[in-house]
py3Dmol code that shows the C-alpha trace and the ligand (Angstrom):
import py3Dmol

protein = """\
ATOM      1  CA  UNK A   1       0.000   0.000   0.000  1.00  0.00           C
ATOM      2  CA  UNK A   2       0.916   3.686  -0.538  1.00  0.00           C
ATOM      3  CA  UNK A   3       1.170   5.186   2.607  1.00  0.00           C
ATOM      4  CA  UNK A   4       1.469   8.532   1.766  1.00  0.00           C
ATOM      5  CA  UNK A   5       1.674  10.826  -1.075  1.00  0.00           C
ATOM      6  CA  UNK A   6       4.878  11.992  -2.939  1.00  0.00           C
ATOM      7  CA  UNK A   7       6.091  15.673  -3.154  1.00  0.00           C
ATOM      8  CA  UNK A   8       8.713  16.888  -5.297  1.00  0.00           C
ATOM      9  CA  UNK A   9      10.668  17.920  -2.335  1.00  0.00           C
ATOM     10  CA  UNK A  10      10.089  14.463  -0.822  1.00  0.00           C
ATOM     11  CA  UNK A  11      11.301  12.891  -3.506  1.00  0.00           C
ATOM     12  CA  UNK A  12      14.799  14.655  -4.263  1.00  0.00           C
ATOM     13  CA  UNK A  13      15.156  14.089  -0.357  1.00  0.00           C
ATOM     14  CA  UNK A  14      14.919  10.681  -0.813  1.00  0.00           C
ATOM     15  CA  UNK A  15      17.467  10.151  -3.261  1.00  0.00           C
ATOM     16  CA  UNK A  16      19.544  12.416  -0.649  1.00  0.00           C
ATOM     17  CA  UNK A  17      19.000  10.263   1.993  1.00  0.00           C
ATOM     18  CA  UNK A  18      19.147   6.997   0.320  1.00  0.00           C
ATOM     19  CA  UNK A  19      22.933   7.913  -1.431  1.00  0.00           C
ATOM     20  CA  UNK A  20      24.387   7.350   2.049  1.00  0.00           C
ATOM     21  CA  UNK A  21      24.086   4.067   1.785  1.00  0.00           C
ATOM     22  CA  UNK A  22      26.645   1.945   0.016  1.00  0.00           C
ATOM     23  CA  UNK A  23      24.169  -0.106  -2.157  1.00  0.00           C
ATOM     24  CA  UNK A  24      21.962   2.837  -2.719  1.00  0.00           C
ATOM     25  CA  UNK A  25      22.653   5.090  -5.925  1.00  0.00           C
ATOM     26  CA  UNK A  26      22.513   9.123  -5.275  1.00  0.00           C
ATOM     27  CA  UNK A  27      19.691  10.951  -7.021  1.00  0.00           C
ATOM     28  CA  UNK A  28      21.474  13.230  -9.327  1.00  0.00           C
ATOM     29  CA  UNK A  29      19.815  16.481  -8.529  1.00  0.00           C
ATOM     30  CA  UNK A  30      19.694  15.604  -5.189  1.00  0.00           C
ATOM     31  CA  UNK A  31      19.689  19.168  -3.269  1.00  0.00           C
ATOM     32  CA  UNK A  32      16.798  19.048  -0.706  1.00  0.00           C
ATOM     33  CA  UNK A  33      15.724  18.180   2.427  1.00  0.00           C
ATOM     34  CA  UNK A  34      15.546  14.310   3.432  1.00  0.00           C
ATOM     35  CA  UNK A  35      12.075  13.192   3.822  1.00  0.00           C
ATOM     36  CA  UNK A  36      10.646  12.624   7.845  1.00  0.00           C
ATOM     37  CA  UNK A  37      12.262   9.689   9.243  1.00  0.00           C
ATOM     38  CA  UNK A  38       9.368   8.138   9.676  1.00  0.00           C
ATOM     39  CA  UNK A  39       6.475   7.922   7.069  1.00  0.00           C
ATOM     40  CA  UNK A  40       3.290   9.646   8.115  1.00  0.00           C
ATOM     41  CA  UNK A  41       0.456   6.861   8.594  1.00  0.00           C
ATOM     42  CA  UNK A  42      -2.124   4.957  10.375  1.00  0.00           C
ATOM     43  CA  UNK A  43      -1.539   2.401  13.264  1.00  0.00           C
ATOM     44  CA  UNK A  44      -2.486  -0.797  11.901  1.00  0.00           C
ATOM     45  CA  UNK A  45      -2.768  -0.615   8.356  1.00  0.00           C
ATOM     46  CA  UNK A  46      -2.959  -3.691   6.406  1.00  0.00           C
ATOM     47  CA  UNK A  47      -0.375  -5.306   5.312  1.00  0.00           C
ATOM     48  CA  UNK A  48       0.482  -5.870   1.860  1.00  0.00           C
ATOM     49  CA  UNK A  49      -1.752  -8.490   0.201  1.00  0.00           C
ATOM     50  CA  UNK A  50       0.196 -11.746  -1.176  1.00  0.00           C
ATOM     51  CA  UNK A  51       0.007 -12.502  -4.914  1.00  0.00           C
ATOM     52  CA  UNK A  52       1.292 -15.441  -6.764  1.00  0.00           C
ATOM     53  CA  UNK A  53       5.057 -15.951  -7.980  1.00  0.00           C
ATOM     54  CA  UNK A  54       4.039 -16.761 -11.142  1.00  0.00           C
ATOM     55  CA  UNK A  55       6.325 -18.894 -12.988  1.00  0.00           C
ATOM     56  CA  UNK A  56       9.789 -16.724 -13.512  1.00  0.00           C
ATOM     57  CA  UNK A  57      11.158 -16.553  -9.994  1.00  0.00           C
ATOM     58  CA  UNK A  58      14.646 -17.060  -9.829  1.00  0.00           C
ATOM     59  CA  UNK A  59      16.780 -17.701  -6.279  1.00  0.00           C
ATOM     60  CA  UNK A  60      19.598 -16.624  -5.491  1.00  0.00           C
ATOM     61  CA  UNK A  61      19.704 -12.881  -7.468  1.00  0.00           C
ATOM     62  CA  UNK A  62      22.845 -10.681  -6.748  1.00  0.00           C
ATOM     63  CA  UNK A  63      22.507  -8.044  -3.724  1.00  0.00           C
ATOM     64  CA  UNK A  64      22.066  -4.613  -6.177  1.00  0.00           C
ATOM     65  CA  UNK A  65      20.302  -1.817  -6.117  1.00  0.00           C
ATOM     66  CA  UNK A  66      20.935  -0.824  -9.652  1.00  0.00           C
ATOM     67  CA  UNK A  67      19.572  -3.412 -12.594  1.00  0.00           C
ATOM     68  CA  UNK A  68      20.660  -1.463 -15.340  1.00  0.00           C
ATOM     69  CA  UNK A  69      23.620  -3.282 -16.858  1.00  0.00           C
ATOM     70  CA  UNK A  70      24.681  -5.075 -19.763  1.00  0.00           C
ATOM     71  CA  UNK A  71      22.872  -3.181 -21.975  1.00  0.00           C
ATOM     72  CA  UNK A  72      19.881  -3.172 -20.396  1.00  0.00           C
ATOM     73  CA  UNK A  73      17.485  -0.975 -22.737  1.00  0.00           C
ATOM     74  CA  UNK A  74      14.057   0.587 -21.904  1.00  0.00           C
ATOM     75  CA  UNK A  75      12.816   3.647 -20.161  1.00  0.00           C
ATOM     76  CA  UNK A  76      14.007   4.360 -16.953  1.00  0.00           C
ATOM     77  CA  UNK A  77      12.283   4.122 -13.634  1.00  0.00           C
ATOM     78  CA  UNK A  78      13.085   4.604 -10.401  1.00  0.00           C
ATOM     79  CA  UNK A  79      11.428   1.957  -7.823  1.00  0.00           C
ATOM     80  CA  UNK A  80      11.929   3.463  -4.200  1.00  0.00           C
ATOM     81  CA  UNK A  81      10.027   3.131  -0.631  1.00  0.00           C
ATOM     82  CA  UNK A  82       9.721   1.968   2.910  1.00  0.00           C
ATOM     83  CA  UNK A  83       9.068  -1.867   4.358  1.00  0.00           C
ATOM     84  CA  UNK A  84       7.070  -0.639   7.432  1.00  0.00           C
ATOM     85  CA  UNK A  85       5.383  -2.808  10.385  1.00  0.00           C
ATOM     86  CA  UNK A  86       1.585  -2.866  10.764  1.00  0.00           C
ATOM     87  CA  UNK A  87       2.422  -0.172  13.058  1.00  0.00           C
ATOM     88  CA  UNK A  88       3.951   1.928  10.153  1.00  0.00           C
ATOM     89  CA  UNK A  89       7.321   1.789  11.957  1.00  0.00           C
ATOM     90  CA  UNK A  90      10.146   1.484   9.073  1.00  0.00           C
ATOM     91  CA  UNK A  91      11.675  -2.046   8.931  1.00  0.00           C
ATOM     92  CA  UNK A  92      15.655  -2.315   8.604  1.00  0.00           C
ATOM     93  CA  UNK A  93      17.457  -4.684   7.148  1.00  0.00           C
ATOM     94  CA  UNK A  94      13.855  -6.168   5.395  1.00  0.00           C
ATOM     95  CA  UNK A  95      14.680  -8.176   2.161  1.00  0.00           C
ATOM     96  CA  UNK A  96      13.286  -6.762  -1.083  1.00  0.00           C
ATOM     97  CA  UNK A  97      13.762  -9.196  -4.200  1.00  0.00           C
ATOM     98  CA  UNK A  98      13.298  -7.439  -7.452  1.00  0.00           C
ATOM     99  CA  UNK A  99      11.999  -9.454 -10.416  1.00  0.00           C
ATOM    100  CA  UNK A 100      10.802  -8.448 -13.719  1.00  0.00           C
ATOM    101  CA  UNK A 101      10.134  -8.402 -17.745  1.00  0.00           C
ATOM    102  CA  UNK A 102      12.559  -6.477 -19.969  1.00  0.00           C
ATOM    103  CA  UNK A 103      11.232  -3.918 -22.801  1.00  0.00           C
ATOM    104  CA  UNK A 104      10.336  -6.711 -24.886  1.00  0.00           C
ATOM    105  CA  UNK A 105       8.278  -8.269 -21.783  1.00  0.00           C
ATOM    106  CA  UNK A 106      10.709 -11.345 -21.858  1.00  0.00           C
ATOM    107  CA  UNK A 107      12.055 -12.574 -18.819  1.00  0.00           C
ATOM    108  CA  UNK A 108      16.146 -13.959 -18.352  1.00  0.00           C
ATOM    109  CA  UNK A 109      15.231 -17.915 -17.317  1.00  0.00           C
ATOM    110  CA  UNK A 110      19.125 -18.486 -17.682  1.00  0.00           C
ATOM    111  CA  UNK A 111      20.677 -15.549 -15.943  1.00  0.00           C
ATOM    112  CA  UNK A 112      20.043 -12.603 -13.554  1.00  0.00           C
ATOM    113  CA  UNK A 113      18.934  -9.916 -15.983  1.00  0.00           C
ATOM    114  CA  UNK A 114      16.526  -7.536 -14.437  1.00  0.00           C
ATOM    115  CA  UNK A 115      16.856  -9.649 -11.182  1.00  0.00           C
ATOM    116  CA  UNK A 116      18.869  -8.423  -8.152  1.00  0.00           C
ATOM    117  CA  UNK A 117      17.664  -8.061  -4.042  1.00  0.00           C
ATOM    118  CA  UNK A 118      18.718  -5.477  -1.450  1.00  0.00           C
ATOM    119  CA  UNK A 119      17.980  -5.033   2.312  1.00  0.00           C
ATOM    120  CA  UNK A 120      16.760  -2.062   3.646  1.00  0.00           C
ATOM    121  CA  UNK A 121      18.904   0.897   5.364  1.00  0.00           C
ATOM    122  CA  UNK A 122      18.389   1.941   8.871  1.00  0.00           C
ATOM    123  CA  UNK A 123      15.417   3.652   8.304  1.00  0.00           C
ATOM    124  CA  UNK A 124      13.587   0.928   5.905  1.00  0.00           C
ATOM    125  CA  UNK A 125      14.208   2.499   2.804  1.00  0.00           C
ATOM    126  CA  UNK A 126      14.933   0.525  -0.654  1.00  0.00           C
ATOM    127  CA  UNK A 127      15.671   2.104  -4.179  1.00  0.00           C
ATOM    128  CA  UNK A 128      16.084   0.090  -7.303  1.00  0.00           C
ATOM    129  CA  UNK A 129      17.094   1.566 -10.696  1.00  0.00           C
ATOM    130  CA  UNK A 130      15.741  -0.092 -13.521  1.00  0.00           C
ATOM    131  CA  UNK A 131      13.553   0.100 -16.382  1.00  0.00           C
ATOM    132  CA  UNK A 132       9.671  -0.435 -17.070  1.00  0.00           C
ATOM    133  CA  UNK A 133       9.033  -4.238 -17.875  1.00  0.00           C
ATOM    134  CA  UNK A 134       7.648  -4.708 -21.346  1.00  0.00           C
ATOM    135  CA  UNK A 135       3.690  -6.501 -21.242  1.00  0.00           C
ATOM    136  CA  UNK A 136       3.474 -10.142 -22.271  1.00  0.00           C
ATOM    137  CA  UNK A 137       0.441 -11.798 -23.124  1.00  0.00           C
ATOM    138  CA  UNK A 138      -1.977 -12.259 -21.127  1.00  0.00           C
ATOM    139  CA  UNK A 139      -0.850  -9.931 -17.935  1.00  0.00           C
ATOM    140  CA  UNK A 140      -0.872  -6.101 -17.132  1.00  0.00           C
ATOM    141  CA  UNK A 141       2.691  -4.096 -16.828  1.00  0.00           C
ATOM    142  CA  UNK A 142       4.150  -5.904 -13.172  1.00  0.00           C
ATOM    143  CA  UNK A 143       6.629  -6.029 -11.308  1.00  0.00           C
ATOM    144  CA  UNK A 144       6.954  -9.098  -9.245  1.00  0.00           C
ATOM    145  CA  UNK A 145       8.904  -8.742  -5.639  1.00  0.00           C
ATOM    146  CA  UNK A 146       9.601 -10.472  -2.068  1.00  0.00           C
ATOM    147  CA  UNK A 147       9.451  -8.904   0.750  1.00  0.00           C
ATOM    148  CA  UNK A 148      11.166 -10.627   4.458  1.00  0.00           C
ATOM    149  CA  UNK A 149      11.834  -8.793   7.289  1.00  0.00           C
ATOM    150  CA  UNK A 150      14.668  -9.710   9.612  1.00  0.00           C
ATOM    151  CA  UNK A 151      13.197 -13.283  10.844  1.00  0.00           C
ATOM    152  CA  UNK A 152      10.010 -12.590   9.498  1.00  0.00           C
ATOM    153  CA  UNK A 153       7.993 -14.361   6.738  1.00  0.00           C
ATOM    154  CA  UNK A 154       8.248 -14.379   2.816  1.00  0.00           C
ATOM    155  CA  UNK A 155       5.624 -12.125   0.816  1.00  0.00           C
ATOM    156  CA  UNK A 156       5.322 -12.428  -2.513  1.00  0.00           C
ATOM    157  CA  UNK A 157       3.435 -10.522  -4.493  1.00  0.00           C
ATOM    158  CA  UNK A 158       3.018  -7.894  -7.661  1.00  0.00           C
ATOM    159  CA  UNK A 159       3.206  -4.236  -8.347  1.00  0.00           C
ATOM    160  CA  UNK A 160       1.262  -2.152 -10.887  1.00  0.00           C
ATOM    161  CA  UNK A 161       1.678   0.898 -12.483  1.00  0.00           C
ATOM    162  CA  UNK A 162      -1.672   2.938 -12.556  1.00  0.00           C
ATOM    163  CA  UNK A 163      -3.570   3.847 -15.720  1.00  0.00           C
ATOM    164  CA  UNK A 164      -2.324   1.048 -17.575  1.00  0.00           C
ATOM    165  CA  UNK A 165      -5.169   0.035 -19.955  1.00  0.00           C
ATOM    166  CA  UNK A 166      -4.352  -3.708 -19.283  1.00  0.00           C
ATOM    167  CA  UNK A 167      -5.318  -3.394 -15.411  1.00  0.00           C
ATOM    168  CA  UNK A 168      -8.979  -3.648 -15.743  1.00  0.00           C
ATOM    169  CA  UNK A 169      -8.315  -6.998 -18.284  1.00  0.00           C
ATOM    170  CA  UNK A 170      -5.683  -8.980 -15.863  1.00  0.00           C
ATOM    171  CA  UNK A 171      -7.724 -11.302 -13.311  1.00  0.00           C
ATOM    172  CA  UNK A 172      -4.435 -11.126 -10.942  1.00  0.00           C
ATOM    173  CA  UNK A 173      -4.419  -7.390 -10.733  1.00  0.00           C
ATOM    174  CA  UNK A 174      -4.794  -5.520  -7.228  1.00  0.00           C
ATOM    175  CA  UNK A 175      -5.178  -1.673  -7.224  1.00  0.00           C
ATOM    176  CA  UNK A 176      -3.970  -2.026  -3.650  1.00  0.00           C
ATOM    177  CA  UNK A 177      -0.767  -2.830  -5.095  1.00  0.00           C
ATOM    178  CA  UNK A 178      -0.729   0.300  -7.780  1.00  0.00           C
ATOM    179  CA  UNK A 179       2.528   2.421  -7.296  1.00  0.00           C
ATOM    180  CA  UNK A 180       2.290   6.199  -7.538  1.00  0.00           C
ATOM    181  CA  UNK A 181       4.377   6.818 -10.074  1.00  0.00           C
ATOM    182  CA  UNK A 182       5.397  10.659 -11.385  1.00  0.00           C
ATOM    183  CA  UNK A 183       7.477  11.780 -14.000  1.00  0.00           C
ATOM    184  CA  UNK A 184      10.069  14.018 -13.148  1.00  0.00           C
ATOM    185  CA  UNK A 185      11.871  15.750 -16.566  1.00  0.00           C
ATOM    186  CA  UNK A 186      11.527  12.134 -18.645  1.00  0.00           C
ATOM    187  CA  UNK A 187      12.304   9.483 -15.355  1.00  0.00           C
ATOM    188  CA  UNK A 188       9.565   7.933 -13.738  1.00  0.00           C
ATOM    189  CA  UNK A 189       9.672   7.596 -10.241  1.00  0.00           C
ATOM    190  CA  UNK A 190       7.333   4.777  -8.956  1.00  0.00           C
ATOM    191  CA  UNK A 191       6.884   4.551  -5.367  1.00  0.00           C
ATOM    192  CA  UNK A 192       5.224   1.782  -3.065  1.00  0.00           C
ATOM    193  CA  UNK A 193       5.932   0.609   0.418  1.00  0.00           C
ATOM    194  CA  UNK A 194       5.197  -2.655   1.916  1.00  0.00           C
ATOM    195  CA  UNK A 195       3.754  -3.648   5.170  1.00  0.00           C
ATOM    196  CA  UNK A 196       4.885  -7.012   6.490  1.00  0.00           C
ATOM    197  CA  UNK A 197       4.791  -8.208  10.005  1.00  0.00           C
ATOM    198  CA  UNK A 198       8.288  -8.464  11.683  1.00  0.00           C
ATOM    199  CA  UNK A 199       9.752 -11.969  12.529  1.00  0.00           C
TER     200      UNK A 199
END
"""
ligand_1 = """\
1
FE2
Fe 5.346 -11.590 -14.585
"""
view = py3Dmol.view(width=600, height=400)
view.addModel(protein, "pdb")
view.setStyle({"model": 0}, {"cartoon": {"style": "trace"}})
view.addModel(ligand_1, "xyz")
view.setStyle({"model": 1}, {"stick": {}})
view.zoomTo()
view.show()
């Protein structure tokens, strides 16, 4: 679920904030204030509802924040957010496996294109660079992800991007799991954060 809503101000910050970790890639324009150190929300929000794994799950991805290598081609996005507790408190050290379809909505079966997992900093944050998956047939634009926290359970499930024209057609979409997504001068920034239970 979204918890709350981005701001252009919010956003630089984050990309401030997150380039002080070593796995986490510095916004460019990064100039601003860091966002709150805690994300403003409800006690006891849902958590994040489960989808399948579908049938391209890989094990074992490298630990990176940035999936744009080898010639990876296809517009840029920017995946960023929390992994929060039911109590909206921000999960360190939470696992976050990143899965997904390239431009041409083909998925690497042999290797680790477009495949990678991080943990979350100090204050629960994850950023991935990448680029929007391609649509196959049969399914909305997705990107699939786990979620653990430290001792905690696996969740699997989706993410969708929000007016795609396929969403109201795909029997597995969830508009709980929509990202916002913004532009910002020709990169998308897509942002969702997850609420799992802590182990
Ligand atoms: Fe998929």
């Amino acid at each position: 679920m979204t918890i709350f809503r981005w701001s252009r101000r919010g956003l630089l910050g984050f990309g401030l904030a997150a380039g002080s970790a070593s796995i986490l890639p510095r916004h460019p324009r990064a100039a601003t204030p860091a966002l709150p150190l805690t994300p403003v929300c409800a006690e006891a929000d849902d958590l994040t509802p489960a989808q399948t794994e579908g049938p391209y799950f890989t094990p074992n991805s490298p630990e990176r924040g940035n999936l744009i290598v080898d010639g990876i081609d296809g517009a840029r996005i920017r995946l960023a957010g929390f992994a929060l507790d039911p109590h909206c408190r921000p999960i360190a050290s939470a696992l976050i496996d990143l899965w997904h379809a390239d431009a041409a909505g083909a998925y690497d079966n042999q290797g680790y294109r477009l495949r990678g997992h991080q943990f979350t900093d100090a204050e629960g944050r994850y950023v991935f660079e990448t680029i929007v998956p391609g649509l196959y047939p049969g399914r909305t634009r997705h990107f699939h992800v786990k979620v653990q926290a430290p001792g905690g359970g696996v969740l699997t499930t989706q993410l969708y991007f929000p007016g795609e024209p396929g969403n109201q057609r795909d029997r597995i979409f969830d508009k709980s799991l929509l990202m916002d997504v913004r532009d910002d001068n020709g990169a998308q920034l897509g942002r969702f954060d997850f609420v799992v239970a802590r182990g």
